[in-house]
C-alpha atoms as a printed R data frame, in Angstrom:
    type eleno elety resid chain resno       x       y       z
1   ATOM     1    CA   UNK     A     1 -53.025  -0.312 -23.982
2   ATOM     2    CA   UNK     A     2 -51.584   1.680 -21.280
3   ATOM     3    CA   UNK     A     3 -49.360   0.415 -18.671
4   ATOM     4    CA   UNK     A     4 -47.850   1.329 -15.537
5   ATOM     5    CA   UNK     A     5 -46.323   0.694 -12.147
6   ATOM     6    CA   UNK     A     6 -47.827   1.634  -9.147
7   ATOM     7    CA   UNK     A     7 -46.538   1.806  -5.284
8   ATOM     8    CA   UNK     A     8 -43.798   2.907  -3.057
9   ATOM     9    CA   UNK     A     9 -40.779   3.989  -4.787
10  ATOM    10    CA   UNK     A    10 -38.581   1.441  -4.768
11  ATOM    11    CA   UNK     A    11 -41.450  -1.373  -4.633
12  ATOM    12    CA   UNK     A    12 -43.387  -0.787  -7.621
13  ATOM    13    CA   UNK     A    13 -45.963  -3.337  -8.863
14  ATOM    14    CA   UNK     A    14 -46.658  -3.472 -12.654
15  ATOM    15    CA   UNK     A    15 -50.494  -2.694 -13.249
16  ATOM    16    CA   UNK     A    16 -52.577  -1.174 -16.318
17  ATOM    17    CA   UNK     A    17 -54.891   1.279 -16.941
18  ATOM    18    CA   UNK     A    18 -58.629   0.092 -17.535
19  ATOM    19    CA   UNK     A    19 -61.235   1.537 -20.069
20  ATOM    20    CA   UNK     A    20 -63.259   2.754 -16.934
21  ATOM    21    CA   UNK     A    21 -60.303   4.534 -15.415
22  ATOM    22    CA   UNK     A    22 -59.250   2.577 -12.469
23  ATOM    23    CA   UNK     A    23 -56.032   0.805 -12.028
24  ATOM    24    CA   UNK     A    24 -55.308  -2.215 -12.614
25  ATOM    25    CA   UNK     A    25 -53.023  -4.590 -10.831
26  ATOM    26    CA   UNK     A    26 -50.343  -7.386 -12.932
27  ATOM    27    CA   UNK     A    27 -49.009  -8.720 -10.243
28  ATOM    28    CA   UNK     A    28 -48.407 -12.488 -10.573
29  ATOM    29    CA   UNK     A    29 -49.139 -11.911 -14.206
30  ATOM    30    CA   UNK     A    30 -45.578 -10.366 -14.978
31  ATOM    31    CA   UNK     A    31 -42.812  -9.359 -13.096
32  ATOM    32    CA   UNK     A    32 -42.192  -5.803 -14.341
33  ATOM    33    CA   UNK     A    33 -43.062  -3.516 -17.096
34  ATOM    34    CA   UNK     A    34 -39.792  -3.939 -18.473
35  ATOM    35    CA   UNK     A    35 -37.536  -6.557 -20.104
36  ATOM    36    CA   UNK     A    36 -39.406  -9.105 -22.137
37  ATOM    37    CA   UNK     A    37 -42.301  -8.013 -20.937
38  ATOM    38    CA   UNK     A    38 -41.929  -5.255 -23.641
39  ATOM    39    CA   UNK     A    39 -41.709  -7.304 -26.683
40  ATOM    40    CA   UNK     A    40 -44.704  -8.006 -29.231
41  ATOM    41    CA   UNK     A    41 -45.467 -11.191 -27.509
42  ATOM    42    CA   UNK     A    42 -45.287  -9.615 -24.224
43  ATOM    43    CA   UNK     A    43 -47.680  -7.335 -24.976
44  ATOM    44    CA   UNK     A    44 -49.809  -9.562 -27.077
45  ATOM    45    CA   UNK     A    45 -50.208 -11.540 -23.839
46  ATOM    46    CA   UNK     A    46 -51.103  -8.515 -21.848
47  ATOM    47    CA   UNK     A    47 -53.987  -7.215 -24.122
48  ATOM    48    CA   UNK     A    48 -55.737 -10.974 -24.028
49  ATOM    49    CA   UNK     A    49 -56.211 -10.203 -20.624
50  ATOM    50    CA   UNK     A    50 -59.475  -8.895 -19.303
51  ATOM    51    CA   UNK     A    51 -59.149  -6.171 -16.834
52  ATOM    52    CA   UNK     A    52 -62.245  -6.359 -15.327
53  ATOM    53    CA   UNK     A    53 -60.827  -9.923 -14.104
54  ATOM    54    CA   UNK     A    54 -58.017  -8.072 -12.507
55  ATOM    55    CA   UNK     A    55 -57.652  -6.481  -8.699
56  ATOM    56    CA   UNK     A    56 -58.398  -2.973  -8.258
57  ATOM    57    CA   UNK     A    57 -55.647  -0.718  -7.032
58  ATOM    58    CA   UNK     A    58 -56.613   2.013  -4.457
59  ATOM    59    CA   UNK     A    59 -57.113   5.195  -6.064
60  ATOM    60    CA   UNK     A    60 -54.524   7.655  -5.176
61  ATOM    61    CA   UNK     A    61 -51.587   5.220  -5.053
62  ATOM    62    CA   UNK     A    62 -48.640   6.840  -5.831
63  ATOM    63    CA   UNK     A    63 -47.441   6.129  -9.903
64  ATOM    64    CA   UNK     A    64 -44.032   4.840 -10.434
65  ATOM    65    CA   UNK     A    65 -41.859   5.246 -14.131
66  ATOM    66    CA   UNK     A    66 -43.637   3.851 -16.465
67  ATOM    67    CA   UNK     A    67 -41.101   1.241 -17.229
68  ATOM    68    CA   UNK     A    68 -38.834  -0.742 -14.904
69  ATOM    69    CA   UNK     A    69 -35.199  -1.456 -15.411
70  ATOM    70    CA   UNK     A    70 -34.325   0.830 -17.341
71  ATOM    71    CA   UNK     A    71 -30.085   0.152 -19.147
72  ATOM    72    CA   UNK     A    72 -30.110   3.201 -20.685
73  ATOM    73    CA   UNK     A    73 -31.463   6.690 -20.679
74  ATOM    74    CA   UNK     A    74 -31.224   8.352 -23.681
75  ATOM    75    CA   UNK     A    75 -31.541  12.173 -24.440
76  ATOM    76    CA   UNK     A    76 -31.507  14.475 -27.978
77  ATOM    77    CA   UNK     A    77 -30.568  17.799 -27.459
78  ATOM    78    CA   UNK     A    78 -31.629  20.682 -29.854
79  ATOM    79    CA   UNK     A    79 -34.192  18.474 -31.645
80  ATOM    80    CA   UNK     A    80 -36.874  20.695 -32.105
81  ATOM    81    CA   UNK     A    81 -36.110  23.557 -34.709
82  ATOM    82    CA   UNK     A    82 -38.305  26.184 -32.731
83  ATOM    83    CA   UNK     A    83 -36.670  25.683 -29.500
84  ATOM    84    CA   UNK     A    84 -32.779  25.410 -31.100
85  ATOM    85    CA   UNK     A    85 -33.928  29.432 -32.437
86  ATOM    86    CA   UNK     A    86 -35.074  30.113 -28.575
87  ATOM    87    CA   UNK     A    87 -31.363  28.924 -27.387
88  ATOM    88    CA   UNK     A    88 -29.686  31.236 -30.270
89  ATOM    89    CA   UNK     A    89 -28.395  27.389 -31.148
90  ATOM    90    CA   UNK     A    90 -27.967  26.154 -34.708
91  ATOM    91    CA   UNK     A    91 -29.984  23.283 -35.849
92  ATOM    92    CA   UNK     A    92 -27.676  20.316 -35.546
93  ATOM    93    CA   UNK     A    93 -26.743  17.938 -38.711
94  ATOM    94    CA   UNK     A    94 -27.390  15.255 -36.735
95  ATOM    95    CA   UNK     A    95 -28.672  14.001 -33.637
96  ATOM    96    CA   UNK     A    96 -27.162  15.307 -30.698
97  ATOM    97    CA   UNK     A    97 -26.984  12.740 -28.058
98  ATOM    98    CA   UNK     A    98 -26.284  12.866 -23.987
99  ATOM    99    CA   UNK     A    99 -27.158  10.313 -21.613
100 ATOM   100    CA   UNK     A   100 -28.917  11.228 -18.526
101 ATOM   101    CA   UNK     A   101 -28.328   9.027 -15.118
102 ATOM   102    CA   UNK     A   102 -30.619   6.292 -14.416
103 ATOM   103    CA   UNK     A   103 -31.058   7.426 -11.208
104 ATOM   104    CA   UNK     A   104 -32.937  10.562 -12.286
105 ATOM   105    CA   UNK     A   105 -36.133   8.419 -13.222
106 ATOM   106    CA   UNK     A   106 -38.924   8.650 -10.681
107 ATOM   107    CA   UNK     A   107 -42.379   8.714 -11.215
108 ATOM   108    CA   UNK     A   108 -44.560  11.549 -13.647
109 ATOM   109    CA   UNK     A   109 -46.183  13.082  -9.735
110 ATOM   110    CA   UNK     A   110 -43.080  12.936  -7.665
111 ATOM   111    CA   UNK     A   111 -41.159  16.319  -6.988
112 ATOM   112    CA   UNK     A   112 -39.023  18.100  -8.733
113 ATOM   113    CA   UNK     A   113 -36.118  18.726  -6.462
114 ATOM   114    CA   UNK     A   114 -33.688  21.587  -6.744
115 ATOM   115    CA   UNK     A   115 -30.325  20.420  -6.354
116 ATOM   116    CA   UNK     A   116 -27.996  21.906  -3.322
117 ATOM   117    CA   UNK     A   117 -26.135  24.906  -5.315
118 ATOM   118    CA   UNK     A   118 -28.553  25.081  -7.840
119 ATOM   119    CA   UNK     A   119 -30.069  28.822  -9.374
120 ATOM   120    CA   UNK     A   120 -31.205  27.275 -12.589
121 ATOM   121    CA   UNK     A   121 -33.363  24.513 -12.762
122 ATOM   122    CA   UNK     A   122 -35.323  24.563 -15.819
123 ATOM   123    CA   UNK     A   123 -38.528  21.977 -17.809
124 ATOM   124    CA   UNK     A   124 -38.269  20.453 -20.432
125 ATOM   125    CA   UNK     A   125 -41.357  18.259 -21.698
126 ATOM   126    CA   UNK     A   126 -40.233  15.627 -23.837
127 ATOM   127    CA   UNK     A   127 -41.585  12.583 -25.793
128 ATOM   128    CA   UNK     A   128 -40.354   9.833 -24.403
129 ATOM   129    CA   UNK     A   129 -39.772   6.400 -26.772
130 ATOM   130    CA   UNK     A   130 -39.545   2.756 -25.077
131 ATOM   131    CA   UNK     A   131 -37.607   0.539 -26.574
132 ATOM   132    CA   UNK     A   132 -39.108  -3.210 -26.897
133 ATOM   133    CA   UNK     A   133 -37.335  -5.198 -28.834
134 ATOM   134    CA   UNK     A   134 -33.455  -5.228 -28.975
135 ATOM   135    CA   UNK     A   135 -32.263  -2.570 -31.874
136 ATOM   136    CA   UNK     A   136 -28.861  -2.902 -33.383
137 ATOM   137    CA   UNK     A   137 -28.107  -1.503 -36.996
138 ATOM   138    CA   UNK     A   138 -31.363  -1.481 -38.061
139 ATOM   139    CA   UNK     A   139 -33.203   0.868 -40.674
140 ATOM   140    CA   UNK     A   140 -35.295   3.715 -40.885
141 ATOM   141    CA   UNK     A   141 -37.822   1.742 -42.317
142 ATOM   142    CA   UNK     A   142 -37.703  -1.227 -39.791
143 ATOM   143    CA   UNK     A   143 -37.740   0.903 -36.583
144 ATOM   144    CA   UNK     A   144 -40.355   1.543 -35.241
145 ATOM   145    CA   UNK     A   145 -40.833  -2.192 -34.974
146 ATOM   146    CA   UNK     A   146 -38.366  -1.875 -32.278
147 ATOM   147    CA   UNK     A   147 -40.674   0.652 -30.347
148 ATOM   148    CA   UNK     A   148 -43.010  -0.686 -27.668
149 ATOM   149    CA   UNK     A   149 -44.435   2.623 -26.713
150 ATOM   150    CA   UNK     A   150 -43.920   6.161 -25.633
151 ATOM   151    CA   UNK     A   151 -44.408   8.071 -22.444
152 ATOM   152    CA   UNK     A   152 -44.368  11.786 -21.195
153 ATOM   153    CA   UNK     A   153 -40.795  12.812 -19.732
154 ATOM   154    CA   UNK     A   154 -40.158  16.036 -17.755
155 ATOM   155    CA   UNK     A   155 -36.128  16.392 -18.566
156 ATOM   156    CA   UNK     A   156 -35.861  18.420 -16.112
157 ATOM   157    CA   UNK     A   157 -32.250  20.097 -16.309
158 ATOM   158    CA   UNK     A   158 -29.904  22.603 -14.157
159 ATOM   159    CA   UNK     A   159 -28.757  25.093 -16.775
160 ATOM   160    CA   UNK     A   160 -25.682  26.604 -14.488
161 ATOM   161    CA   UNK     A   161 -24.333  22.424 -13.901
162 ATOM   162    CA   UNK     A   162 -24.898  22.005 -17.834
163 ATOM   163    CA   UNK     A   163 -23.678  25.046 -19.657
164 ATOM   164    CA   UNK     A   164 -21.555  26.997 -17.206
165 ATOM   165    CA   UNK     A   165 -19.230  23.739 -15.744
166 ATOM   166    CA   UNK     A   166 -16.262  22.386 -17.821
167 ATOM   167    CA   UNK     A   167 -17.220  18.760 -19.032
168 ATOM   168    CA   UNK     A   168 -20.630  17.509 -21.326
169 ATOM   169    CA   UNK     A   169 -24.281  17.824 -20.533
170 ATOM   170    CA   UNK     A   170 -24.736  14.740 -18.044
171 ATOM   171    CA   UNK     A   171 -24.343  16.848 -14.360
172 ATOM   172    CA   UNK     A   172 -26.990  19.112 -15.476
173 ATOM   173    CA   UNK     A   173 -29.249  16.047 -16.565
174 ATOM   174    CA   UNK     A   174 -28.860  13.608 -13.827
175 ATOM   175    CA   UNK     A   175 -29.570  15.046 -10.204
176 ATOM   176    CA   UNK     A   176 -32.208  12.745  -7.808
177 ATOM   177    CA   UNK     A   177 -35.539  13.351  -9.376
178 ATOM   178    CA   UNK     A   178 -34.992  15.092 -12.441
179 ATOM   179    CA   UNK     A   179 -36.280  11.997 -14.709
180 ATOM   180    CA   UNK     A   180 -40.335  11.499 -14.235
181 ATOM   181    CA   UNK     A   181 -41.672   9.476 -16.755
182 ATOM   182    CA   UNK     A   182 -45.276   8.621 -17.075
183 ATOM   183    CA   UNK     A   183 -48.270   8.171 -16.189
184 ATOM   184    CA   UNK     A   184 -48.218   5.092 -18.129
185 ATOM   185    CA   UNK     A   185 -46.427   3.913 -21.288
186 ATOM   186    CA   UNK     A   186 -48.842   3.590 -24.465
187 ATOM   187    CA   UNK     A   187 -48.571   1.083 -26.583
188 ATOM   188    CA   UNK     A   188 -47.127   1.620 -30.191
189 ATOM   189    CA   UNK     A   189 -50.582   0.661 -31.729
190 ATOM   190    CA   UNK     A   190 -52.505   3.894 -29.821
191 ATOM   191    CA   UNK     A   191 -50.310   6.473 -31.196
192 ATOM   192    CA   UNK     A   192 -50.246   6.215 -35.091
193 ATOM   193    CA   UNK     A   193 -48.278   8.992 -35.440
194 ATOM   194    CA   UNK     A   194 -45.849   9.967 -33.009
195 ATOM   195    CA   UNK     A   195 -44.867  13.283 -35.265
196 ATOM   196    CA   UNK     A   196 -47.937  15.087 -34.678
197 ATOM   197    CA   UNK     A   197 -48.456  14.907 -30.668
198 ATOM   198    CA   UNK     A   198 -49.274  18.354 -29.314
199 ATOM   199    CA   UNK     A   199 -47.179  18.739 -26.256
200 ATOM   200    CA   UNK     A   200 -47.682  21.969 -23.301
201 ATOM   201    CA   UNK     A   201 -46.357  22.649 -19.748
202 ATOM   202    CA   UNK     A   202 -47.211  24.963 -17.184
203 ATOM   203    CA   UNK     A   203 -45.546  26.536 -13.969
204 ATOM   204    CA   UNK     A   204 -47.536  28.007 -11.533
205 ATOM   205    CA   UNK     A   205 -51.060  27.558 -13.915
206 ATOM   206    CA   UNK     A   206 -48.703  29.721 -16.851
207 ATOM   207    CA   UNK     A   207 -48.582  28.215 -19.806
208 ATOM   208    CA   UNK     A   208 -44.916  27.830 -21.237
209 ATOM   209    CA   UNK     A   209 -44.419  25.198 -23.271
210 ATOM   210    CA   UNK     A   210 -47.191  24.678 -26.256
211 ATOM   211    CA   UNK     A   211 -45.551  22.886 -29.520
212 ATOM   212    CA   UNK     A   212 -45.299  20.212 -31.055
213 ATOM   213    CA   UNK     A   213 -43.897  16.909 -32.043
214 ATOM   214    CA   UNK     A   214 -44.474  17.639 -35.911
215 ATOM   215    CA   UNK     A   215 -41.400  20.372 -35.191
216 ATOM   216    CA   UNK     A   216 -38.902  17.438 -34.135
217 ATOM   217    CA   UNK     A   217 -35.664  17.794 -36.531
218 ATOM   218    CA   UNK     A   218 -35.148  14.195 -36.437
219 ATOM   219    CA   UNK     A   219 -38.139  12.143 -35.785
220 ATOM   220    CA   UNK     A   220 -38.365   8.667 -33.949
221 ATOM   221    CA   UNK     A   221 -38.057   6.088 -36.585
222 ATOM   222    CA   UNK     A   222 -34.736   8.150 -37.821
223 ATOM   223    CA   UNK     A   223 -33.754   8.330 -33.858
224 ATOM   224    CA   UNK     A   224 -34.407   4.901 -33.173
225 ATOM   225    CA   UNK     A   225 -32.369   3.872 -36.416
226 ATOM   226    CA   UNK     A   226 -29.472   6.361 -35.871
227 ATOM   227    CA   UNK     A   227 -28.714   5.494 -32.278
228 ATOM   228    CA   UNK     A   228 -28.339   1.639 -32.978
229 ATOM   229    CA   UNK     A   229 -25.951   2.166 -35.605
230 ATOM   230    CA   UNK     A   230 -23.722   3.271 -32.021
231 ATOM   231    CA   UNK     A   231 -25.209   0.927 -29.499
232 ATOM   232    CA   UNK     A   232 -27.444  -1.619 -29.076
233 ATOM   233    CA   UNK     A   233 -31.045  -0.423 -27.800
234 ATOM   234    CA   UNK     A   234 -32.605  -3.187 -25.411
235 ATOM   235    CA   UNK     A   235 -35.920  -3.629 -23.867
236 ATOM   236    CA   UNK     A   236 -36.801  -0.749 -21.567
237 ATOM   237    CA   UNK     A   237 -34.262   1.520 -22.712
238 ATOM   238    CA   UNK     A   238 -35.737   4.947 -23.068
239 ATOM   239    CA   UNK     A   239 -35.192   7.748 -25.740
240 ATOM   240    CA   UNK     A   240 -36.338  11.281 -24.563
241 ATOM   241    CA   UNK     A   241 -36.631  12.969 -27.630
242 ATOM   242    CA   UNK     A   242 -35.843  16.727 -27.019
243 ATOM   243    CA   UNK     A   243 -38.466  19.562 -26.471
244 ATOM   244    CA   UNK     A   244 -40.645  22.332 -27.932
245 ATOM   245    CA   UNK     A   245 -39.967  25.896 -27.045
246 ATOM   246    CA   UNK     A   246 -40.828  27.651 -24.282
247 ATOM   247    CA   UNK     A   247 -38.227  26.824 -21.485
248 ATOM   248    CA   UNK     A   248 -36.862  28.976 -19.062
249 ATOM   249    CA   UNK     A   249 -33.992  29.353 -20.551
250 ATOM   250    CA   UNK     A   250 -34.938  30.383 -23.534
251 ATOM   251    CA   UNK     A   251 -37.540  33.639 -21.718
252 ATOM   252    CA   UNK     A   252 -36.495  37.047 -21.589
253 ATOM   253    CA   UNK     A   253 -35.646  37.266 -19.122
254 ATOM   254    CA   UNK     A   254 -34.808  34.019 -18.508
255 ATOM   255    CA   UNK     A   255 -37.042  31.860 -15.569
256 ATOM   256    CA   UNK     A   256 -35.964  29.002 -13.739
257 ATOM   257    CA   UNK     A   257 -38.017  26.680 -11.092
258 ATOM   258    CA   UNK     A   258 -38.268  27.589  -7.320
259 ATOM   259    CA   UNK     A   259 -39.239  25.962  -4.252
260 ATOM   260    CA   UNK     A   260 -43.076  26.517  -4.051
261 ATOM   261    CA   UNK     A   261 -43.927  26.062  -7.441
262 ATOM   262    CA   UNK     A   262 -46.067  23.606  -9.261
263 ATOM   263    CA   UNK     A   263 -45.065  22.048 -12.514
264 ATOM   264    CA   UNK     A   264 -47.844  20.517 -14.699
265 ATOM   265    CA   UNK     A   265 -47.045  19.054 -18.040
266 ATOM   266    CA   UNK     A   266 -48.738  16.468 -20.412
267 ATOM   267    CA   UNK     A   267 -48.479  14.999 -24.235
268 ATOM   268    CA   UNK     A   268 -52.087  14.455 -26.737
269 ATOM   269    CA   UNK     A   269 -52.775  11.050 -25.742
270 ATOM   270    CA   UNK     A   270 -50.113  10.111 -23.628
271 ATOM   271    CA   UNK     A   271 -51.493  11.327 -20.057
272 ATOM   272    CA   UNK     A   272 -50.484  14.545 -17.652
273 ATOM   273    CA   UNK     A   273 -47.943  15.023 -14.881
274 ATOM   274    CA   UNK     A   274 -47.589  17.520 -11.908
275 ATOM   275    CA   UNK     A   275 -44.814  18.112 -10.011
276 ATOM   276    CA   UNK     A   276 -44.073  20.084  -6.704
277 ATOM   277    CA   UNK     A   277 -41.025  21.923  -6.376
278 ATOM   278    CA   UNK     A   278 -38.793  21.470  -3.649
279 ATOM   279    CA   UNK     A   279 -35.520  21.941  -2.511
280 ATOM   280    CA   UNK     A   280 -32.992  19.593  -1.516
């Protein structure tokens, strides 16, 4: 099952995507694509529903994030061994983890917007894990029972605010717009193995990013156990899992994102996003 929000930012409507392509609308049927909504039963209530019994949405409405209230946006750094040896970094021992600012999420189509100061705005696309059911000290073995579904993420990220300024990773992370996350979330049960997802990105028609998800150091079951041994993961919280090689940081010599340009990026199964650049 694939879901979605669709609408004005801001107003979003939840909504699902049918076998025959169109859109689907939820409204009346559940609040959000979020919260509760999330859970086994929540989604076991959403599949007995026929979408051919449901109202159309226009084609060409504008996509929101894929999920809706989002507590906590959660990042990996350096979790893909091929792009650590890009970055001249050393495979971490465990998870690096940085939070990125809720108000970076927007949807997978809207613009990528180059911050006021900024020379280095770089892609990163990312597998990005929903959380379903709340998660706190749980196993290896029993998490993924905590996942609803993943998503495609662009963590899009401003090298000079992350690297170059004193403090952690956050500034660079969490500028307007630098958090698109869709099309549509897929359901846990449509993606069997979430370690062998090929994954690719584009500027400008160039391929730059082609990998994998069978590269990631620490997979999603380990993530997903790891990170509630520090906090608890809720419903709609979001785990963007770190990225293949190929960003533009990591060229010689290095690349970074200008007004103009036109991002594209998608993951095997998961749907495609593109992304005008534009300056702020």
């Amino acid at each position: 099952m694939k879901l979605l929000r669709h609408g004005l930012r801001g107003a979003e409507r939840p909504g699902l995507l049918a076998a025959d392509g169109t859109i689907r609308d939820l409204t009346g049927l559940v609040p959000d694509i979020g919260g509760a909504v999330l859970s086994d039963a929540g989604l076991a209530m959403l599949r007995a529903v026929d979408p051919a019994a449901l109202p159309v949405v226009e084609a060409g409405t504008r996509l929101g994030a894929c999920v809706g209230g989002v507590g906590k946006f959660i990042c990996i750094g350096l979790n893909y061994a091929d792009h650590a040896a890009e970055t001249g970094a050393k495979v971490p021992e465990e998870p690096i983890i940085f939070m990125k600012a809720t108000s970076a999420i927007c949807g997978p189509n809207d613009p990528i917007v180059i911050p006021r100061g900024s020379v280095k705005t770089d892609w990163e696309v990312e597998l990005a894990v929903i959380i379903g059911k709340r998660a706190k000290y749980v196993s290896e073995a029993d998490a993924m029972s905590h996942v609803a579904g993943y998503a495609v993420t662009n963590d899009v990220s401003e090298r000079g605010f992350q690297i170059e300024r004193a403090g952690q990773w956050t500034k660079g992370k969490s500028c307007d717009n630098f958090g698109q996350i869709g099309p549509w979330l897929v359901t846990r049960d449509e993606v069997p193995d979430p370690q062998n997802l090929k994954m690719w990105l584009k500027v400008n028609g160039e391929s730059m990013q082609d990998g994998s998800s069978k590269t990631m150091v620490f997979g999603v079951a380990h993530l997903v156990s790891y990170l509630s041994q520090f906090m608890s993961l809720e419903p709609g919280d979001v785990i963007s899992t770190g990225t293949p090689p190929g960003v533009g940081m990591g060229t010689t010599p290095q690349r970074f994102l200008k007004a103009g340009e036109v991002v594209t990026l998608g993951i095997e199964g998961l749907g495609e996003q593109r992304q005008d650049v534009i300056a702020d």
